[in-house]
C-alpha positions in Angstrom: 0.0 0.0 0.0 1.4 3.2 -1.2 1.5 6.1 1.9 0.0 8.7 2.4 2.1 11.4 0.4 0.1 14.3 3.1 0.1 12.0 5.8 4.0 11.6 4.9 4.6 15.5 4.8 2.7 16.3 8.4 4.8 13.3 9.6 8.2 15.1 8.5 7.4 18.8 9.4 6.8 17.5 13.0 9.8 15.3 13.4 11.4 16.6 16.5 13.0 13.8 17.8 16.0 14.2 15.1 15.9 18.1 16.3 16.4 16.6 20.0 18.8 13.8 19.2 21.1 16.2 17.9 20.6 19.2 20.6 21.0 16.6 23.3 23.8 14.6 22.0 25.9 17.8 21.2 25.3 19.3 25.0 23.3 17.2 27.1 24.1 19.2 30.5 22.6 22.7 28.9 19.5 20.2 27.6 18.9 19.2 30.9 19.2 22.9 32.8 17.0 24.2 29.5 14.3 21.6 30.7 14.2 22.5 34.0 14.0 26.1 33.1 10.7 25.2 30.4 9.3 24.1 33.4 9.7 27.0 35.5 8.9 29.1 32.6 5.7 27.2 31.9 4.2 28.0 35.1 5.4 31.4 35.8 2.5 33.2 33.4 -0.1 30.7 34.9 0.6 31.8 38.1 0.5 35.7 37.0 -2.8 35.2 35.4 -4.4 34.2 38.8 -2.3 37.1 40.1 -3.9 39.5 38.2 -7.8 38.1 38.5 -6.9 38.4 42.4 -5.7 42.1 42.0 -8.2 42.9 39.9 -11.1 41.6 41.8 -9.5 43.3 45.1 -9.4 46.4 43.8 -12.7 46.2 42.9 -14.1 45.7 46.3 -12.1 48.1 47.5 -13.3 50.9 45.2 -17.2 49.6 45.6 -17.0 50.4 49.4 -13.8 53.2 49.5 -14.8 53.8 53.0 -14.8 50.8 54.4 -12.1 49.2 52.0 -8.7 48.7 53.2 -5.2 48.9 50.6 -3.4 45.7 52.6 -5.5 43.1 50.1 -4.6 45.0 47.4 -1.3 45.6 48.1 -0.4 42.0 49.3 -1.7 40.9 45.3 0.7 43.4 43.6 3.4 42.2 45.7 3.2 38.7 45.0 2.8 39.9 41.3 5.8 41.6 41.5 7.8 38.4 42.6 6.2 36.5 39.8 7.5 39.4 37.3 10.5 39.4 39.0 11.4 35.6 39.1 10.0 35.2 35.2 12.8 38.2 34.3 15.3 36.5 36.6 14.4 32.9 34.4 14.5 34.4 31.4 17.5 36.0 31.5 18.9 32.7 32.8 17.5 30.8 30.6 18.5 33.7 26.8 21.6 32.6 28.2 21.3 28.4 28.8 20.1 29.0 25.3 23.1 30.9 23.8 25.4 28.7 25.3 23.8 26.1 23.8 23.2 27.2 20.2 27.6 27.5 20.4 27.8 23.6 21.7 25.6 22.5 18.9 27.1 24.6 16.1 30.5 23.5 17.2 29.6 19.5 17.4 27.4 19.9 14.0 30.6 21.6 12.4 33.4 18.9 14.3 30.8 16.0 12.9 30.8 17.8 9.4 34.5 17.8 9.5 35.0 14.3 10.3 32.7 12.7 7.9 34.5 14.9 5.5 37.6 13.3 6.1 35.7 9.8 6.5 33.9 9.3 3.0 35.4 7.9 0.1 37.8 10.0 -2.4 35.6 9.2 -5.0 32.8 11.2 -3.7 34.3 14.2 -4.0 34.1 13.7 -8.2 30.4 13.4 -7.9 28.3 16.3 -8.2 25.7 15.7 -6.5 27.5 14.6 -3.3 28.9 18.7 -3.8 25.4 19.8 -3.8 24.2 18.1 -0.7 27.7 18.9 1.2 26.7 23.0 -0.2 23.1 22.4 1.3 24.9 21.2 4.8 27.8 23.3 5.1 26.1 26.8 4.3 23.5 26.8 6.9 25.9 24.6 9.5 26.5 27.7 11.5 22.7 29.0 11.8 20.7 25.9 11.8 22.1 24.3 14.9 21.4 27.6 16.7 17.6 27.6 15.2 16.6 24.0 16.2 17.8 25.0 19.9 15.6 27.9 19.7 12.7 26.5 18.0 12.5 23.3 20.3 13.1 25.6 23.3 10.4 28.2 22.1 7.8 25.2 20.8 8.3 23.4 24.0 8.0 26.1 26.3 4.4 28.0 24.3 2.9 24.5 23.9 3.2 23.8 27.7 1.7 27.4 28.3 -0.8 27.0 25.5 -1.6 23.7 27.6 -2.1 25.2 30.5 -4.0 28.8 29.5 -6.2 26.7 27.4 -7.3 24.6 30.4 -8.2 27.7 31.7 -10.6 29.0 29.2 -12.3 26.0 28.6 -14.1 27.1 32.0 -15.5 29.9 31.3 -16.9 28.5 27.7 -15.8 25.7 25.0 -15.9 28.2 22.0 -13.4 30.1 23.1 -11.1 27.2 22.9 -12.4 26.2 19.3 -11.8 29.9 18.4 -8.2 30.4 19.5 -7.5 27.4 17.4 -9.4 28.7 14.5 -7.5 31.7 14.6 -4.3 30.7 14.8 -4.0 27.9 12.6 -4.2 29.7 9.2 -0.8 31.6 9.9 0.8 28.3 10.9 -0.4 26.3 7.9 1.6 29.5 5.9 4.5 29.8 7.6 4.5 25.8 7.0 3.9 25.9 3.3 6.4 28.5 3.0 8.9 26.6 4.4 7.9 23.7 2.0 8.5 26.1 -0.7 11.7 27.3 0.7 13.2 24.1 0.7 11.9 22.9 -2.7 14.0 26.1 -4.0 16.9 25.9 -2.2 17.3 22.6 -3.2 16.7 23.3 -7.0 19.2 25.7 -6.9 21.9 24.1 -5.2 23.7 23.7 -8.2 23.3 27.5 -8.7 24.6 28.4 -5.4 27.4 26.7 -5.7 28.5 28.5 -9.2 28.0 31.9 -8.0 30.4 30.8 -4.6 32.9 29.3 -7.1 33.1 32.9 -9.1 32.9 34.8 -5.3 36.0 32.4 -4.4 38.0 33.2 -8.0 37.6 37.1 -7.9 38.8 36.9 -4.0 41.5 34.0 -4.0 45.1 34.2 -4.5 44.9 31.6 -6.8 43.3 33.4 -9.3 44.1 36.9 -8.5 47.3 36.8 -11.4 45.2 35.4 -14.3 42.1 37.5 -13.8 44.6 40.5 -14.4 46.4 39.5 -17.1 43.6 38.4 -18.9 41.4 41.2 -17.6 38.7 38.5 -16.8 37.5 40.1 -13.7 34.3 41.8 -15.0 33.6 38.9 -17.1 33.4 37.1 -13.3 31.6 39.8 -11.6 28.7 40.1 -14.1 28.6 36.1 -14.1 28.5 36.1 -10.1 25.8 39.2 -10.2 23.1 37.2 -12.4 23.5 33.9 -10.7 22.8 36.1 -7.4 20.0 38.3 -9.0 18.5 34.5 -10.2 18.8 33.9 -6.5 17.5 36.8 -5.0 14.2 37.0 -7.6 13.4 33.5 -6.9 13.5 33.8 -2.7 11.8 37.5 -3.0 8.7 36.0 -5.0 8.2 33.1 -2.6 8.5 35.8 0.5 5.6 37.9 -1.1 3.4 35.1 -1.4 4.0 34.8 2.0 3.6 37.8 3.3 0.1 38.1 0.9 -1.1 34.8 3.1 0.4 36.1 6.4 -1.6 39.2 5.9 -5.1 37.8 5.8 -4.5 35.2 8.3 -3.3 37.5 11.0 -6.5 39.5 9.8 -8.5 36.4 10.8 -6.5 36.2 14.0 -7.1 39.9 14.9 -10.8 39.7 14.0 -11.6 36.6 16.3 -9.1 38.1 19.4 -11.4 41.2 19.3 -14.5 39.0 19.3 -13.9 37.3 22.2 -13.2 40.3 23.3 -16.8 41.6 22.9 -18.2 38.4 24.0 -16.4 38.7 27.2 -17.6 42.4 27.6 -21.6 41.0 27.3 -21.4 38.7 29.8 -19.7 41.3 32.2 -22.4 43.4 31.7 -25.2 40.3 32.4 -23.1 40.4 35.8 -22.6 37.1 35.3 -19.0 37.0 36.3 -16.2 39.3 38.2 -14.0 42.0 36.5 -10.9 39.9 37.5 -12.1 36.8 35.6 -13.0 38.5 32.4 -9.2 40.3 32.8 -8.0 37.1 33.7 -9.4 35.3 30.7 -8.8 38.6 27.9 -5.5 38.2 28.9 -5.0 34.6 29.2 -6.8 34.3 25.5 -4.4 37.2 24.1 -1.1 35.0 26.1 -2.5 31.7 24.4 -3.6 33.0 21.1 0.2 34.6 20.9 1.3 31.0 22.3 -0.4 29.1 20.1 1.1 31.1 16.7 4.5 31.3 18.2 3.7 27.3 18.4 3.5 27.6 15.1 5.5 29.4 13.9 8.2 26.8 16.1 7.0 23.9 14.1 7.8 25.9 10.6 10.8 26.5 12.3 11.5 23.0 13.0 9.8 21.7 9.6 13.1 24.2 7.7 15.1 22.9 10.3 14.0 19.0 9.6 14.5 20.2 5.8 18.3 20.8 7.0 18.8 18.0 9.0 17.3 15.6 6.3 20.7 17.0 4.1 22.8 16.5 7.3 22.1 12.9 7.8 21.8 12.1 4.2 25.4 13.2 4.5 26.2 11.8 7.7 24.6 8.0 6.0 26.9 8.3 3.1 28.1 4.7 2.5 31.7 4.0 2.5 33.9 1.0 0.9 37.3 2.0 0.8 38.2 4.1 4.7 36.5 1.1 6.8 37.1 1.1 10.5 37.9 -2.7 10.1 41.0 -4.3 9.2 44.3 -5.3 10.6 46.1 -2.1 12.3 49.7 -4.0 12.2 51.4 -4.2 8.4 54.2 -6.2 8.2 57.7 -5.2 7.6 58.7 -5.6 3.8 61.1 -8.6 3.6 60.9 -10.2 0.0 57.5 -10.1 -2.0 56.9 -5.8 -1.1 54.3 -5.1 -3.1 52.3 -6.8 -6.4 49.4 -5.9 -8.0 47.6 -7.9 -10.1 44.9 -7.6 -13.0 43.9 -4.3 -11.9 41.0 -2.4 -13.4 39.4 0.6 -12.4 36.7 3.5 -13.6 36.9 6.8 -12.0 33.0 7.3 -10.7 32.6 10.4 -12.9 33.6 8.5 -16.2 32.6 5.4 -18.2 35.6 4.9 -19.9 38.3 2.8 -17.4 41.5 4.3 -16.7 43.3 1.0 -15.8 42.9 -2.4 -17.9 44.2 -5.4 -16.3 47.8 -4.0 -14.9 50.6 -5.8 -13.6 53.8 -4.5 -11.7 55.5 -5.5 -8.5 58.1 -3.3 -6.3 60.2 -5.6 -4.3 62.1 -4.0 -0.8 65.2 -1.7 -1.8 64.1 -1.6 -5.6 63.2 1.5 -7.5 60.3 1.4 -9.6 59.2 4.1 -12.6 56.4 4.5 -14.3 56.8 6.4 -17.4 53.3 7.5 -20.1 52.2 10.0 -21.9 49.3 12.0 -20.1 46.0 10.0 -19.0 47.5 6.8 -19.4 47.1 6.1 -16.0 50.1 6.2 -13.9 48.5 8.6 -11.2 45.6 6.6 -11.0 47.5 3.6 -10.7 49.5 5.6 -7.7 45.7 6.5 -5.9 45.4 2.9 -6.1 48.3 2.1 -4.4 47.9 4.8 -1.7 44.1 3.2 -1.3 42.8 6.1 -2.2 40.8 3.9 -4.5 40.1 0.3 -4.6 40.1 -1.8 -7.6 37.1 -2.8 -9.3 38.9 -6.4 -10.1 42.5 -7.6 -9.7 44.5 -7.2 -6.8 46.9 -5.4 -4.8 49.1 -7.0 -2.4 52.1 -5.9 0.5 53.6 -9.1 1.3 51.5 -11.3 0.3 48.3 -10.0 2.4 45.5 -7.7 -0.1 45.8 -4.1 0.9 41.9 -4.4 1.8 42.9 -6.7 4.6 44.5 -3.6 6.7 43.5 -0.7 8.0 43.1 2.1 5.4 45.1 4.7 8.1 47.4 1.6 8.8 48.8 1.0 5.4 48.8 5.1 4.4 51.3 5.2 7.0 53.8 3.0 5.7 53.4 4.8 2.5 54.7 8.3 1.7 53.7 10.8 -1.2 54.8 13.8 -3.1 52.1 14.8 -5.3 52.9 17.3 -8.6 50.2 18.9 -7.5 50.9 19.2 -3.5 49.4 21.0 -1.2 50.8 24.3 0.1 50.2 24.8 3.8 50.1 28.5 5.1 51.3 26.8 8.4 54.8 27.4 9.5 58.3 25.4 8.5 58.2 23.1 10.9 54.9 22.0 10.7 55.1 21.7 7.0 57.7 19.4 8.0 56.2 17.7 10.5 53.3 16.9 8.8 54.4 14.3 7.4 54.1 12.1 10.5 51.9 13.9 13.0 52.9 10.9 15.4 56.3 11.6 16.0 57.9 14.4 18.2 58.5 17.7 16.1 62.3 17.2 17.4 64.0 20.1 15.2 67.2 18.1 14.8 65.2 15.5 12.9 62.9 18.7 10.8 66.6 19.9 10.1 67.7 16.6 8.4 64.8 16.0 6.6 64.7 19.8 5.4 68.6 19.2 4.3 68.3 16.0 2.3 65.2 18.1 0.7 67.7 20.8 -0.1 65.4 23.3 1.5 67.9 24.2 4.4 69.5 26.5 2.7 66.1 28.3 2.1 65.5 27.9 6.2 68.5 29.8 6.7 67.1 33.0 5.1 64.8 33.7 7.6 65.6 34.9 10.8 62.8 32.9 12.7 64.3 29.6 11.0 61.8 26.8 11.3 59.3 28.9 13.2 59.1 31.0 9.9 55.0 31.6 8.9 54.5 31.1 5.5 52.0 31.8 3.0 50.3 34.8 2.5 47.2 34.1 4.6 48.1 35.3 8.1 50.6 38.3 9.5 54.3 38.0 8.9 53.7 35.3 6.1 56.4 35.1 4.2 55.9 33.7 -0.1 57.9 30.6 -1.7 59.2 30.4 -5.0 57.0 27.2 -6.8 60.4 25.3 -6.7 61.1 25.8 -3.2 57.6 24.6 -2.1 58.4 21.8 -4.3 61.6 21.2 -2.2 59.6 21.8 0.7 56.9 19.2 0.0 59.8 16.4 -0.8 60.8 17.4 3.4 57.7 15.7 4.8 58.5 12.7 2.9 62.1 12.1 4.1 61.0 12.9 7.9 58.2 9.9 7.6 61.0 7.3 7.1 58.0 5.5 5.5 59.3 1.6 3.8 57.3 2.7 0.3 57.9 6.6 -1.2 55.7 7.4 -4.5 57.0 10.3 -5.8 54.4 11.9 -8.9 56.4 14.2 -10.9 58.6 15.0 -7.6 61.0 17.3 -9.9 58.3 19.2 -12.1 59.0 22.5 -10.8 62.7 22.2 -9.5 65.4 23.9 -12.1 67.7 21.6 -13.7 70.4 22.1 -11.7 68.3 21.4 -8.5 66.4 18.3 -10.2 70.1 16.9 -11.3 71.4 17.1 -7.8 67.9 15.2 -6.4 68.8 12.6 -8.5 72.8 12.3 -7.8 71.8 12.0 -3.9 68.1 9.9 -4.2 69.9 6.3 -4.4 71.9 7.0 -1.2 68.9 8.9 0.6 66.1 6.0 -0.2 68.8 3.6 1.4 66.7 0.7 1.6 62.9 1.8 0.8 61.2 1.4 -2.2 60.3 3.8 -4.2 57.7 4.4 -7.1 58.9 7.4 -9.4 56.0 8.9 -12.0 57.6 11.1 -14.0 57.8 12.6 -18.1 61.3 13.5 -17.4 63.2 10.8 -18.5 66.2 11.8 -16.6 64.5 11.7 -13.5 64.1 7.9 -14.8 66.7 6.3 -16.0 67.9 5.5 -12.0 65.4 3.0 -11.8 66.0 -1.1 -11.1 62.9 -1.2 -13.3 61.0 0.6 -15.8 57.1 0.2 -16.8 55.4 2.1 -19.7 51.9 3.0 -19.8 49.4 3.0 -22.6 46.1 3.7 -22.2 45.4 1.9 -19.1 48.2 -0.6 -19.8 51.5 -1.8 -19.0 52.9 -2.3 -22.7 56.6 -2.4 -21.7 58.9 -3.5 -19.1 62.3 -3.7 -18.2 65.9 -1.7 -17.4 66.9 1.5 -19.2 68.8 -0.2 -21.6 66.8 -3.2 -22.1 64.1 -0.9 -23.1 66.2 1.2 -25.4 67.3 -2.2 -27.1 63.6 -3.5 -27.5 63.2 0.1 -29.5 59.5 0.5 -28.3 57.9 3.1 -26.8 60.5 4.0 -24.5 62.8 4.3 -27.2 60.9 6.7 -28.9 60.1 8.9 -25.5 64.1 8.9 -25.2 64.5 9.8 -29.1 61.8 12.6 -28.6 63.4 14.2 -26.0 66.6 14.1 -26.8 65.8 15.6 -29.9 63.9 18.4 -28.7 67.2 19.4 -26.7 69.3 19.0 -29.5 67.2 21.4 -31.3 
């Protein structure tokens, strides 16, 4: 039987217990004091209603007989009144800030989870589009939503207990006035409801959008597009792009608000119209004398106090209902499936000894293409040897690398570290006996010696040991420029920054590699932005400085190469020749002709 599609809706705008889950799991000791202060809270304006019937009906005796009357009645009403006021201010400012204090806790564990599922899901999200829209729909209302579903359970909670509790009330004097506070009410929750619906349908329509106009925001603001917008006097081109995605935007939100505001207008109408009724209803039956001053105060006020309850009720559920709309992205998120970083697996690798590593038959599609960038590959790197990987671009040496790192798995074949698959260990495990420099590494506005030392967080940031790794790096001698040596801030992000050349950060991004003492080093293109000089004297000292690692060289410099024990070509997904330098050269394949090319082009 198919469900009920309204049944469904009603079902998800009033979902609070993934609203609580959240608030309480994030700051459980601030839940608990808010609850006790709802409480408190709850009764407080119960208690002043009565208050005020008892003033007002004391007053009137006293005026009806002045001579007689005395003030002491009076005056012993107001005063209690006046502790009530007082102890409501005293809880509410307690509990504004319970509240704040928890809004901070919630926004800081719903960023701290975002971050760690962020570094949890598979690589291969991050080259699916849609898995960037929801991550846009989570991350840009992460720092106001959290602080919203602690306000809008505190504020439903609280008006529905006090709604409760005035509507009790009313009910004795006469049923109607119930129905009617209901009746008027309702029509400005169902908007604020449907707006909310309508909110969320466009939002997420425009997801895609959003994210375009940030990307253009990020490449008229970045450094890394600050040069090429200027010399190729782009940036208006940007800002006119970025203005029409936002007036798109804007256009779209403004014509759902007025249709809002349109239904908001008559339904407070309605409201207004019924308050004022009762109003006049209340007023006739004083006149019959068919009940005190004080009660018809008491119930004008306590039908004004549970009318404003009952929409502020509602207008916490459409609250909630936006807020459920958010937290439906951020447990879609939190759900995502993983299949390469699983928490299972052996934690202990074992030391290379003789088979290192072998791969097998491997074959694997990038999730974004159809075409597969490796066919059926096999390569081994025994302990101590030097591997390289030579190709011409996309035949599938960095892929093949991703693979090795477990960045990826294999859609068929196999990868093996002596003799155990790679899928049998820990993901973290086996990255850790592994050590990268990317062509396309990261450049951390952090200082030297954490660059340094990030390349094995574990160990103690001893600057003796930085020192060595910077010096068989070669980027000592760019150390010893600055006067605050290792302590040095680089980048241009924060104060006293201070800029790298693109071949120093290279050198630099080789340093974290020689401090991990790691037993496998992959190097991509580790010399593709070091001079020739600098690359020639990497490669004099890089048998002595691997001692007896292995080590997995990608590279389109042939020079860079021809140290290898072993050399692989790739071809379009494919290993199509093997062997030494000069056994490749003799074979007069493809190898041949890389080394004819180049030689040829420098001979020119």
């Amino acid at each position: 039987m198919t469900p009920d599609p309204i049944k469904s809706r009603i079902k998800g705008a009033f979902s609070l217990h993934r609203a609580w889950r959240l608030v309480w799991s994030a700051a459980p000791r601030w839940a608990a004091i808010s609850l006790v202060l709802l409480v408190v809270q709850t009764l407080l304006p119960l208690l002043a209603l009565l208050l005020l019937k008892q003033i007002v009906d004391a007053l009137g005796v006293a005026l009806a007989a002045p001579n007689e009357a005395s003030f002491s009645p009076v005056a012993l009403w107001i005063g209690l009144a006046g502790l009530v006021a007082l102890a409501n201010a005293l809880t509410n400012a307690v509990s504004s800030y319970v509240a704040e204090a928890q809004a901070l806790a919630v926004t800081d564990h719903v960023s701290d989870v975002i971050h760690a599922k962020s570094i949890a899901v598979d690589l291969g999200y991050y080259e699916d589009p849609s898995f960037h829209d929801t991550l846009h729909l989570v991350q840009q209302d992460a720092q106001s939503r959290p602080a919203n579903i602690v306000n809008g359970l505190k504020q439903t909670l609280q008006n529905t207990c006090v709604l409760i509790g005035i509507v009790g009330l009313l009910f004795t004097f006469h049923w109607a006035v119930g129905l009617a506070l209901l009746l008027a009410a309702l029509p400005a929750g169902i908007v604020r409801l449907v707006y909310a619906r309508q909110l969320f349908g466009f939002e997420q329509s425009r997801a895609q959008l959003e994210r375009k106009a940030w990307y253009y925001h990020w490449m008229l603001t970045s450094l890394d597009f600050a040069r090429e917008i200027r010399l190729l006097g782009i940036g208006s081109l940007f800002m006119n792009r970025f203005s029409a995605l936002r007036r798109q935007l804007r256009e779209g939100r403004l014509e759902i608000n007025a249709r809002r505001v349109r239904r908001d207008i008559l339904a407070q109408g309605g409201a207004t119209i019924a308050l004022y009724a009762t109003l006049a209803a209340m007023a006739f039956f004083a006149i019959q004398g068919s009940m005190t001053l004080g009660v018809i105060v008491m119930y004008f006020q306590g039908y004004q106090r549970a009318l404003t309850a009952l929409q502020n009720v509602l207008q916490g559920l459409a609250w909630l209902y936006e807020d459920n709309l958010f937290l439906k992205h951020f447990y879609v998120f939190l759900n995502l499936p993983v299949s390469v970083e699983q928490n299972n697996g052996q934690s202990i690798v074992p030391e290379p000894t003789d088979l290192g590593l072998v791969c097998r038959d491997l074959h694997f599609t990038y999730p974004s293409r159809k075409e597969p960038s490796l066919k059926g590959v096999d390569f081994e790197i025994h302990p101590g040897e030097v591997i390289a990987l030579v190709g011409v671009n996309g035949a599938g040496k960095t892929t093949l690398a991703k693979l090795v790192c477990r960045l990826y798995d294999p859609e068929q074949g196999q990868l093996s570290w002596e003799g155990k698959d790679l899928r049998s260990f820990l993901p973290a495990a086996w990255r850790r006996q592994v050590s990268v420099v990317s062509q396309d590494f990261a450049q951390f506005d952090l200082t030297l010696a954490e660059n340094i030392w990030l390349g094995d967080v574990e160990k103690e940031a001893a600057p003796e040991q930085l020192l060595a790794a910077s010096r068989i790096a070669g980027v000592d001698q760019v150390i010893s420029q600055f006067p605050d040596g290792l302590d040095t801030q680089l980048g241009t992000h924060f104060h006293s920054g201070q800029e790298l050349s693109i071949g120093e950060w290279q050198r630099l991004a080789l340093a974290p590699t020689w401090f991990r003492e790691a037993p496998l080093l992959i190097f991509d293109e580790p010399s593709s932005s070091l001079d020739p000089l600098a690359e020639a004297e990497m490669i004099r000292s890089f048998r002595n400085v691997i001692g007896q690692r292995s080590a997995l060289i990608i590279s389109h410099r042939l020079s860079s190469v021809q140290l290898a024990d072993r050399i692989y070509v790739m071809d379009d997904g494919r290993i199509v020749e093997s062997g030494s330098h000069d056994e490749l050269l003799r074979c007069d394949g493809v190898y041949a002709q890389f080394i004819r090319s180049q030689a040829e082009y420098y001979q020119a």
